[in-house]
C-alpha atoms as a printed R data frame, in Angstrom:
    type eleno elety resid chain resno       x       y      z
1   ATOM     1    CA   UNK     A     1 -39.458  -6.080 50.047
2   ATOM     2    CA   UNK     A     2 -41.073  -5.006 46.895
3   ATOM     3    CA   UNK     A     3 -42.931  -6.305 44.386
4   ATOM     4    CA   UNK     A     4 -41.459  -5.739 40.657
5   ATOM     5    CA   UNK     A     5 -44.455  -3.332 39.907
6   ATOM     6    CA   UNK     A     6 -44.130  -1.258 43.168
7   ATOM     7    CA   UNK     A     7 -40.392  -1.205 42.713
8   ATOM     8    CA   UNK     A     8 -40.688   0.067 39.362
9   ATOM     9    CA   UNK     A     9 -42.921   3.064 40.321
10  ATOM    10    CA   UNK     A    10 -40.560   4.233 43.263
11  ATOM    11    CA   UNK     A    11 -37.304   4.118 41.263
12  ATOM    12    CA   UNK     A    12 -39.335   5.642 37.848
13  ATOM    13    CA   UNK     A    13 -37.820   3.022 36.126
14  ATOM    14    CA   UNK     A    14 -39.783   0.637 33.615
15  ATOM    15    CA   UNK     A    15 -40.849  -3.069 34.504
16  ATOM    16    CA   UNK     A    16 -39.469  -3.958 31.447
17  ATOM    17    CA   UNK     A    17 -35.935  -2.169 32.164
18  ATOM    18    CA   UNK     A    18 -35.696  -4.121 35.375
19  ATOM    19    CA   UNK     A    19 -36.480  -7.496 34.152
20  ATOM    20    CA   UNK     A    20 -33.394  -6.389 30.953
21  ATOM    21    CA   UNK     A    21 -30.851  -5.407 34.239
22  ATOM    22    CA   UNK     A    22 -31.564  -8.275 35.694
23  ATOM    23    CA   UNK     A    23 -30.887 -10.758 32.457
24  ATOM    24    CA   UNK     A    24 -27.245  -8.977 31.890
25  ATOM    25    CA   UNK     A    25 -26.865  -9.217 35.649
26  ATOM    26    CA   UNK     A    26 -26.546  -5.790 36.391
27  ATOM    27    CA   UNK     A    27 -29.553  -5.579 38.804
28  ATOM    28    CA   UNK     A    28 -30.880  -9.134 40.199
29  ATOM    29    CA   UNK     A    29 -33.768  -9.287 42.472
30  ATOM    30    CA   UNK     A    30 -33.069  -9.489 46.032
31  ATOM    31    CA   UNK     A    31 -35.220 -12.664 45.855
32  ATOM    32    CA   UNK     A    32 -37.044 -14.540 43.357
33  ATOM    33    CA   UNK     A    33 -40.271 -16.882 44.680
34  ATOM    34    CA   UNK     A    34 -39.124 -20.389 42.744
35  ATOM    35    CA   UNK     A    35 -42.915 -21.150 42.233
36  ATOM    36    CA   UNK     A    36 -44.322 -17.960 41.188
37  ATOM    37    CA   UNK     A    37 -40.829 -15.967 39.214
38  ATOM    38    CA   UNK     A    38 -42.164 -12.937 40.952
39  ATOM    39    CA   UNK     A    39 -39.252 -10.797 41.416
40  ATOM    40    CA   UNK     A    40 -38.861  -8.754 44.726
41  ATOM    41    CA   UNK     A    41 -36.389  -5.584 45.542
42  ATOM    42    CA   UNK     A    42 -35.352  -3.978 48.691
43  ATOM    43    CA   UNK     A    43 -34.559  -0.549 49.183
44  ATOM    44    CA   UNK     A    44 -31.322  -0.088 49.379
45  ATOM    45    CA   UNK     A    45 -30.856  -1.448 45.561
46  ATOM    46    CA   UNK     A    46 -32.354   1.887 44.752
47  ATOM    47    CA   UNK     A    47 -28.569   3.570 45.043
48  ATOM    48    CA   UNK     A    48 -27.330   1.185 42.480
49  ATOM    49    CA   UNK     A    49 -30.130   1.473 40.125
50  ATOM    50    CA   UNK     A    50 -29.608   5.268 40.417
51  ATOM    51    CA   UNK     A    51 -26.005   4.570 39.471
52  ATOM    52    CA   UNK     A    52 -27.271   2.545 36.567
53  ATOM    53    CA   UNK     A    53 -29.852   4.930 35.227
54  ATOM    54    CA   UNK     A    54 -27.162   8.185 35.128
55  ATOM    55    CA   UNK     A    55 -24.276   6.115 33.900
56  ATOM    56    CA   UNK     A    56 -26.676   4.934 30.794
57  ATOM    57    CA   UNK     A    57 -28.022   8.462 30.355
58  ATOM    58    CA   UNK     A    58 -23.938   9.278 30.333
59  ATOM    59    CA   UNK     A    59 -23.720   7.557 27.037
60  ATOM    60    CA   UNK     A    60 -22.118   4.445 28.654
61  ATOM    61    CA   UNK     A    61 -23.157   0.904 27.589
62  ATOM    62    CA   UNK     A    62 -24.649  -1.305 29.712
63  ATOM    63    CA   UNK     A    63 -21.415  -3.851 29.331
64  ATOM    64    CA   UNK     A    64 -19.387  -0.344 29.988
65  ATOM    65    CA   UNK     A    65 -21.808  -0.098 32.960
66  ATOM    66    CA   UNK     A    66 -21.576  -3.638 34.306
67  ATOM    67    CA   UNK     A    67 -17.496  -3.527 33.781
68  ATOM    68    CA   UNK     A    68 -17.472  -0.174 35.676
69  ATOM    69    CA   UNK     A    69 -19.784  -1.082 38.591
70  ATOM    70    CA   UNK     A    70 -18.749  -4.419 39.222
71  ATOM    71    CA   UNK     A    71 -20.519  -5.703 42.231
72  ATOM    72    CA   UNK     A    72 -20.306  -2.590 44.207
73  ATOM    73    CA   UNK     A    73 -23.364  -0.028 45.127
74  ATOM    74    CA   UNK     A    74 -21.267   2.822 45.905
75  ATOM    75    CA   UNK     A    75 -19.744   4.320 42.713
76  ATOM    76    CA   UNK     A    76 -18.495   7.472 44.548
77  ATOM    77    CA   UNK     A    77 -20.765  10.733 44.903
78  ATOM    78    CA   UNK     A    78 -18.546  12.854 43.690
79  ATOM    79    CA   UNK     A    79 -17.072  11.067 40.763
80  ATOM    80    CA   UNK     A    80 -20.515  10.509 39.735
81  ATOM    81    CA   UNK     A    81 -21.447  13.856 39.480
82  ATOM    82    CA   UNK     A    82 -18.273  14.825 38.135
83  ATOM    83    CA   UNK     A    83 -19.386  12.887 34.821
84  ATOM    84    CA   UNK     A    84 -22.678  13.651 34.852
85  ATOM    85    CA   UNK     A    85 -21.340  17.350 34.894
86  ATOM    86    CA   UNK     A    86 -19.304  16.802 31.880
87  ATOM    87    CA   UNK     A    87 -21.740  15.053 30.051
88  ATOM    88    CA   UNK     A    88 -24.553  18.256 30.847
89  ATOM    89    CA   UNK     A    89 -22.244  20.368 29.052
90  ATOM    90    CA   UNK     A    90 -21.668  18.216 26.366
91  ATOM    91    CA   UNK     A    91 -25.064  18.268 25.489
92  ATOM    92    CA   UNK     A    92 -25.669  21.572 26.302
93  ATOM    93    CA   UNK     A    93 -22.975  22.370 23.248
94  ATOM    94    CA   UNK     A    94 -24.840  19.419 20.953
95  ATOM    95    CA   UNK     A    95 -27.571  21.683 21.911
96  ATOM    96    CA   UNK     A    96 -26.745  24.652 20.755
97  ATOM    97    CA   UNK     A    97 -25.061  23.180 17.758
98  ATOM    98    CA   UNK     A    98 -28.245  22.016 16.440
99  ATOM    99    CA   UNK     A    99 -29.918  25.619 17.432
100 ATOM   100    CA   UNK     A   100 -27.675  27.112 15.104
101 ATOM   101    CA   UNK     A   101 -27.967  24.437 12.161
102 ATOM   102    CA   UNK     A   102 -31.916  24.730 12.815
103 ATOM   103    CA   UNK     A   103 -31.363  28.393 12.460
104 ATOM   104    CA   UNK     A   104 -28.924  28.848  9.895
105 ATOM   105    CA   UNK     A   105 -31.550  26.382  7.569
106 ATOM   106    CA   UNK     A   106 -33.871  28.089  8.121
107 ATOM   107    CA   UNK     A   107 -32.517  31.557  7.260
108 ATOM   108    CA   UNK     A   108 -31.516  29.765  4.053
109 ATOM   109    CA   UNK     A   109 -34.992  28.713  3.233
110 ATOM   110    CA   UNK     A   110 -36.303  32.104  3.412
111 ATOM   111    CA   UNK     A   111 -34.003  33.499  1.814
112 ATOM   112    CA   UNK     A   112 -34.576  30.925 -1.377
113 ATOM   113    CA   UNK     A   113 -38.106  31.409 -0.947
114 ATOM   114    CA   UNK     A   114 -37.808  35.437 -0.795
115 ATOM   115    CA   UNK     A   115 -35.367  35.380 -3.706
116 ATOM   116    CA   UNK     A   116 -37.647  37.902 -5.897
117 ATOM   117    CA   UNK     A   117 -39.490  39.892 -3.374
118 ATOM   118    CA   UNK     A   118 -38.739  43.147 -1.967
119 ATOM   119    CA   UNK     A   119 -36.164  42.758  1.342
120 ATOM   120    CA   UNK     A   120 -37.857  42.270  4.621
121 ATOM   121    CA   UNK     A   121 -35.431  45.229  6.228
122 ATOM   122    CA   UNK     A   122 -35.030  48.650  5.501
123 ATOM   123    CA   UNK     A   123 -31.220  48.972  4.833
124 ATOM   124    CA   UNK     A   124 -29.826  52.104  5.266
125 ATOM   125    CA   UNK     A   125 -25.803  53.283  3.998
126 ATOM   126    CA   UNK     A   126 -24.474  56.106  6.469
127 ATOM   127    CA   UNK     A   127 -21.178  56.759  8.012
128 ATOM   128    CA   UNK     A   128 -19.605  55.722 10.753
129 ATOM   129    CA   UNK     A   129 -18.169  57.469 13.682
130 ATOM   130    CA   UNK     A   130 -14.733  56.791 15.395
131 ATOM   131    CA   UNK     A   131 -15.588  54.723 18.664
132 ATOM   132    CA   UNK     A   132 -13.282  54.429 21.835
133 ATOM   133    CA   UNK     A   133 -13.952  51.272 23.234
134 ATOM   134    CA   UNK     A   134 -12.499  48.791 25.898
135 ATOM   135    CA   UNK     A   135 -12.338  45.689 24.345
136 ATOM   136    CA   UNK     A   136 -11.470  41.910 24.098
137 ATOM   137    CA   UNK     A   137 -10.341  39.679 21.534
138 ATOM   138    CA   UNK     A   138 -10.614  36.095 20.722
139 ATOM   139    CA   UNK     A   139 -10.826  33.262 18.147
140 ATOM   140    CA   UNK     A   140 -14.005  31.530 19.019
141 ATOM   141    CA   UNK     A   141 -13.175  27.853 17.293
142 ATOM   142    CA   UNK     A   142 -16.562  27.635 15.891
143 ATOM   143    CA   UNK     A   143 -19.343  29.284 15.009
144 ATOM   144    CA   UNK     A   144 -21.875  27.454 17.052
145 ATOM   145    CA   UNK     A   145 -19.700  28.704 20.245
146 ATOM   146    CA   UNK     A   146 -19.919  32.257 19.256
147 ATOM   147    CA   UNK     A   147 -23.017  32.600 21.916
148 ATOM   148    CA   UNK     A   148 -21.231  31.707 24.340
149 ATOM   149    CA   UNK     A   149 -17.768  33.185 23.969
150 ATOM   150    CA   UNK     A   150 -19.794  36.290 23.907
151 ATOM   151    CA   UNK     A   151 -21.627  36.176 27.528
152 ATOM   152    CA   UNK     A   152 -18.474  34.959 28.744
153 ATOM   153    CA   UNK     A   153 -16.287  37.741 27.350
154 ATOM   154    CA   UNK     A   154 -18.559  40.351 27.859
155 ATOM   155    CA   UNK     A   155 -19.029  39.261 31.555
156 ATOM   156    CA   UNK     A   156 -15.204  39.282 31.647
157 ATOM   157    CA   UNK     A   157 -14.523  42.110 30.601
158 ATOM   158    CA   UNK     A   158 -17.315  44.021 32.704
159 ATOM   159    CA   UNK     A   159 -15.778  43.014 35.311
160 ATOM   160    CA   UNK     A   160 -12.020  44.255 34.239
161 ATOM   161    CA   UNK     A   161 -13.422  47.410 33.746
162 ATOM   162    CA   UNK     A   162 -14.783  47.295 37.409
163 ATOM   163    CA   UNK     A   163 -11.545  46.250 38.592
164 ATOM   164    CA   UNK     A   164  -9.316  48.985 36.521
165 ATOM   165    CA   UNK     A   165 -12.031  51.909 37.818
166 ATOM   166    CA   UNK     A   166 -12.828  52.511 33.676
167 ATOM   167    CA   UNK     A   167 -16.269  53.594 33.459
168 ATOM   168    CA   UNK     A   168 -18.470  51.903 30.380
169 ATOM   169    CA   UNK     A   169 -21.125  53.789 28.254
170 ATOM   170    CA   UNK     A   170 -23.484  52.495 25.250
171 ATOM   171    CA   UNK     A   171 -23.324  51.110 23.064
172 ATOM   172    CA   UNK     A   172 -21.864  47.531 23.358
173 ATOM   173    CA   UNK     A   173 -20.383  46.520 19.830
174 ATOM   174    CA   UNK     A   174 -19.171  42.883 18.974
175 ATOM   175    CA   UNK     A   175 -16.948  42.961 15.682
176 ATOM   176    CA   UNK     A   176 -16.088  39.627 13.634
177 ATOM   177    CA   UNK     A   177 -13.560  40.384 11.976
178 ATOM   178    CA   UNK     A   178 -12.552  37.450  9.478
179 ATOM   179    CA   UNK     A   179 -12.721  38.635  5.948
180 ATOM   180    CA   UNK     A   180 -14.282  35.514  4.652
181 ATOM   181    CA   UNK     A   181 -16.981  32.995  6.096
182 ATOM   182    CA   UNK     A   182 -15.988  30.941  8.031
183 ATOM   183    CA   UNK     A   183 -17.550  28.387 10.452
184 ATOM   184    CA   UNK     A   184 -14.493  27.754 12.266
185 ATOM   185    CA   UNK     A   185 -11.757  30.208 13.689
186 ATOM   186    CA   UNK     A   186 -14.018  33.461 14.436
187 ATOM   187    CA   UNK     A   187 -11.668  36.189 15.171
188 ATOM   188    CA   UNK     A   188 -14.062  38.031 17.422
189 ATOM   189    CA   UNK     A   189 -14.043  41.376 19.710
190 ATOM   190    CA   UNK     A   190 -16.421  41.828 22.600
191 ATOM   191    CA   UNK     A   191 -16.359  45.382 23.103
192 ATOM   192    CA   UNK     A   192 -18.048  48.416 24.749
193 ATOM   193    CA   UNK     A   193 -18.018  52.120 24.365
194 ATOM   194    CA   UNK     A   194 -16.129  53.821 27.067
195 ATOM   195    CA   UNK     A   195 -14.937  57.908 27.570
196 ATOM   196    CA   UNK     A   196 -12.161  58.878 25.140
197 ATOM   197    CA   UNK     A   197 -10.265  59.873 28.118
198 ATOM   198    CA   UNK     A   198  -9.919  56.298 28.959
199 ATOM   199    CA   UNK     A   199  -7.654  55.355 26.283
200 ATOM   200    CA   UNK     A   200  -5.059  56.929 27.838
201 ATOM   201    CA   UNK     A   201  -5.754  55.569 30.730
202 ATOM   202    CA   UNK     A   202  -1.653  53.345 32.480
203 ATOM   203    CA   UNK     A   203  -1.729  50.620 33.056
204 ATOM   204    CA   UNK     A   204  -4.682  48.903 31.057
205 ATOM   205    CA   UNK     A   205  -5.428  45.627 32.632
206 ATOM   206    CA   UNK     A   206  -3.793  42.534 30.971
207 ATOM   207    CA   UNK     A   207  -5.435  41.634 27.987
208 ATOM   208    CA   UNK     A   208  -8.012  44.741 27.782
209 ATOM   209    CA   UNK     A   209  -7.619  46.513 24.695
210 ATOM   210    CA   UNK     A   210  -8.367  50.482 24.941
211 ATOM   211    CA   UNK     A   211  -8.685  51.716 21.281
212 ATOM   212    CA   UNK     A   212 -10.960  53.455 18.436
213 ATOM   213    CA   UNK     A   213 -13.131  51.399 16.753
214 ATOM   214    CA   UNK     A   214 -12.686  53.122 12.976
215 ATOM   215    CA   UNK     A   215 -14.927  55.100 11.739
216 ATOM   216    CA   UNK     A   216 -15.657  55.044  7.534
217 ATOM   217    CA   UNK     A   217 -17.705  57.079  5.451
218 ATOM   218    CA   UNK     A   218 -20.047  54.222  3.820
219 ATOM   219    CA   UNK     A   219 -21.785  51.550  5.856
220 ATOM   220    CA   UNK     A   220 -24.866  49.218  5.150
221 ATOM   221    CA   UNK     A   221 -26.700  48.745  8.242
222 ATOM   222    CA   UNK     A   222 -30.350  47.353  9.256
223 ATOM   223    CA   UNK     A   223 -32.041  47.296 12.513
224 ATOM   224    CA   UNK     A   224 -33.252  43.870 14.079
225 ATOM   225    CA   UNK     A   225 -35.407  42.900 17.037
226 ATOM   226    CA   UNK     A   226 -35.184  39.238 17.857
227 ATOM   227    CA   UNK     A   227 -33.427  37.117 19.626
228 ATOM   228    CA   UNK     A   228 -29.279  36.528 19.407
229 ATOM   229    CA   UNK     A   229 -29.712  33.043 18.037
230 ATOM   230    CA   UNK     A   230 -32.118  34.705 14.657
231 ATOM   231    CA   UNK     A   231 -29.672  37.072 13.885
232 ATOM   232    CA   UNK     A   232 -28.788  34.425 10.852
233 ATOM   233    CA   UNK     A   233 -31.582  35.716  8.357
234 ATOM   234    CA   UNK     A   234 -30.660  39.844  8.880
235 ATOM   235    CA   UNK     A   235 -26.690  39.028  8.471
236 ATOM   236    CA   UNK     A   236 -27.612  37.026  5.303
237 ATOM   237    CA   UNK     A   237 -30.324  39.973  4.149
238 ATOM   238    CA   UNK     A   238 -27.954  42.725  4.906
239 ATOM   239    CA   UNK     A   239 -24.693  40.870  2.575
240 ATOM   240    CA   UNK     A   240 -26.950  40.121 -0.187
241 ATOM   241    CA   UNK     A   241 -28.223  43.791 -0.543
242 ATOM   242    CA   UNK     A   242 -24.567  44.776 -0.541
243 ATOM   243    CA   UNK     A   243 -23.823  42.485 -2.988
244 ATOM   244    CA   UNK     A   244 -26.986  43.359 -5.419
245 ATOM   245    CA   UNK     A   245 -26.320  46.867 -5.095
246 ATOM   246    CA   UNK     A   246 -22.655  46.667 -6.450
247 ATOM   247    CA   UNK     A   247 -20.694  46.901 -3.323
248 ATOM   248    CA   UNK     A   248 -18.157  44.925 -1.064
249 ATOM   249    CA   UNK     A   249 -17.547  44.676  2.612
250 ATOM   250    CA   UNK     A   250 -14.107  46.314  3.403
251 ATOM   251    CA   UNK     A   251 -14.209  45.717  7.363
252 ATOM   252    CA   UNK     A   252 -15.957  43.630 10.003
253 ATOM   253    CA   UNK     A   253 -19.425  42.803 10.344
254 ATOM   254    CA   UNK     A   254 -20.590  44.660 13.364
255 ATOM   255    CA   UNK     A   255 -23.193  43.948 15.498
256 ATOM   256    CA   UNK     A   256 -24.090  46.520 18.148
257 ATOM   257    CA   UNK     A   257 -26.553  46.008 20.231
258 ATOM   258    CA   UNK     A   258 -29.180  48.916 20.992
259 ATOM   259    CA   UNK     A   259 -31.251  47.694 23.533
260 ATOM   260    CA   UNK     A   260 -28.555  47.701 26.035
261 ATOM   261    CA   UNK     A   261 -25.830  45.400 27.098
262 ATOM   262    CA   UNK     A   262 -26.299  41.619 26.403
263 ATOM   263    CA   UNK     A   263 -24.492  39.728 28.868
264 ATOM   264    CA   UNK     A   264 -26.963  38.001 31.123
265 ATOM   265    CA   UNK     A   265 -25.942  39.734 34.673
266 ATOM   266    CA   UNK     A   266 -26.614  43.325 32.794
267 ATOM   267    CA   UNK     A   267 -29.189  42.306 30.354
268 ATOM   268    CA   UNK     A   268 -32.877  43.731 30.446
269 ATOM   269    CA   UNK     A   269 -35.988  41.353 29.512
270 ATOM   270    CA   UNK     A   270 -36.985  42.993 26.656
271 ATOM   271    CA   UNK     A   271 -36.347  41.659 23.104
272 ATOM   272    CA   UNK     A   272 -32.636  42.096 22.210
273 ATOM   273    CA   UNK     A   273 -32.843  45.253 19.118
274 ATOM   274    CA   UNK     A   274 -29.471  44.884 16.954
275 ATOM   275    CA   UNK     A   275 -28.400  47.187 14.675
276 ATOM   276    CA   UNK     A   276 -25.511  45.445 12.192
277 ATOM   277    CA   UNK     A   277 -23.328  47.065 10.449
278 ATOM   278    CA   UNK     A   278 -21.080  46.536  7.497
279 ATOM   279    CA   UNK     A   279 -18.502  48.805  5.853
280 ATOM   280    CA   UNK     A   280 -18.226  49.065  2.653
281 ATOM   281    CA   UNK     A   281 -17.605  50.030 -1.271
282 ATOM   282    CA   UNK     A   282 -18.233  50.543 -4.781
283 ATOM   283    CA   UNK     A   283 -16.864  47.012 -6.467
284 ATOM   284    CA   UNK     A   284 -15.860  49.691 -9.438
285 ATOM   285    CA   UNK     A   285 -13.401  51.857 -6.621
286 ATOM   286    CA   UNK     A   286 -11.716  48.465 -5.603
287 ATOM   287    CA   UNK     A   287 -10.568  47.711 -8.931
């Protein structure tokens, strides 16, 4: 048996935590000396203080816990690590919620902060070509899970295009196409440039979209090296020069991506270098 002390050190799990389980009954000593209260564990509690320790970390209470566990050891493997599972990716999404709130404050900041000095990007307006691309479409439901729609959709569709024999070139070119903010809803293509031969090409594979990409004569656009998740600050730069210099957006923000493809399997480690792009027009033409 084991002392409290050298229990605590071989299940990493606080003195203090122990002497709590065993209070609510949810881990009791294996024996307790009457004259001394020193409290002594064997080794095989250590499954059900495992148990214990992920359920907790799971978000359950320790009442939820106690209810759950009852007096058994052996919550099944599998079960188990079917809700820790569940839980991982729920954080992982709190995660990158609060990556994209961090950012999105952030490029707010600056921008307040930067309101009267010169931009930070050079801005360019030039035209647009026509693009044939293979593409996908989607509504993302929220902002925060743009990220990941786009590895996923970009790895899907890589692998369509492997399947239908369609070769890909560069660039890769992800279009939002809502035609107001929004931070819920993103109508989003994942898309990449392929021969024009291709569009032609019966029977496309279910849900790929073979099509030009339309070209237009004006377009604001700025190059950026940095990170995916910064891309906040340029989008916001690159709108407000529109706006100051009298023009409107009249098609989707598009964000192509220079460096090569993003998706993780094709991706190079070198610093992602976007170029976005935004049609648009005088505000006196629209009127």
């Amino acid at each position: 048996m084991f002392k409290i002390g050298d229990f605590s050190q071989l299940a990493q799990v606080s003195v203090r935590m122990l002497r709590h389980y065993d209070k609510l009954g949810l881990l009791t000593p294996s024996y307790t000396d009457k004259f001394t209260g020193y409290r002594y564990y064997t080794i095989d509690q250590l499954p059900r203080l495992n148990r214990i320790v992920a359920l907790n970390g799971l978000g359950l209470t320790l009442q939820e816990i106690a209810d759950l566990l009852g007096d058994r050891n052996d919550l099944p493997v599998e079960e188990l690590r079917g809700m820790l599972l569940l839980r991982q990716k729920e954080l992982e999404r709190e995660l990158a919620e609060k990556r994209w709130q961090l950012a999105s404050v952030a490029a707010r900041l600056q921008q307040i902060e930067q309101e009267h000095d010169p931009d930070p990007y050079e801005i360019v307006v030039k035209p647009l070509a026509e693009l044939p691309v293979a593409a996908l479409r989607v509504m993302a439901p929220t902002v925060q899970e743009v990220g990941y729609f786009c590895q996923t959709l970009y790895g899907r569709l890589y692998q369509m295009l492997a399947a239908a024999g369609i070769a890909w070139q560069t660039p890769e070119v992800t279009f939002y196409h809502n035609d107001e903010y929004r931070d819920t809803d993103i109508d989003m293509e994942v898309a990449v440039a392929v021969a024009e031969n291709s569009l032609t090409q019966t029977p496309a594979p279910d849900g790929l979209i073979l099509h030009r990409a339309p070209g237009c004569e004006l377009a604001a656009a700025l190059t950026f090296e940095g990170s995916f998740e910064n891309v906040v600050r340029p989008i916001q730069s690159l709108l407000r020069w529109i706006g100051l210099h009298r023009h409107a957006p009249v098609g989707p923000l598009r964000e192509v991506h220079l460096s090569g493809p993003a998706h993780a399997a094709l991706a190079n480690d070198a610093l992602p270098v976007i170029e976005l792009q935004v049609p648009i027009a005088p505000l006196d033409a629209m009127r």
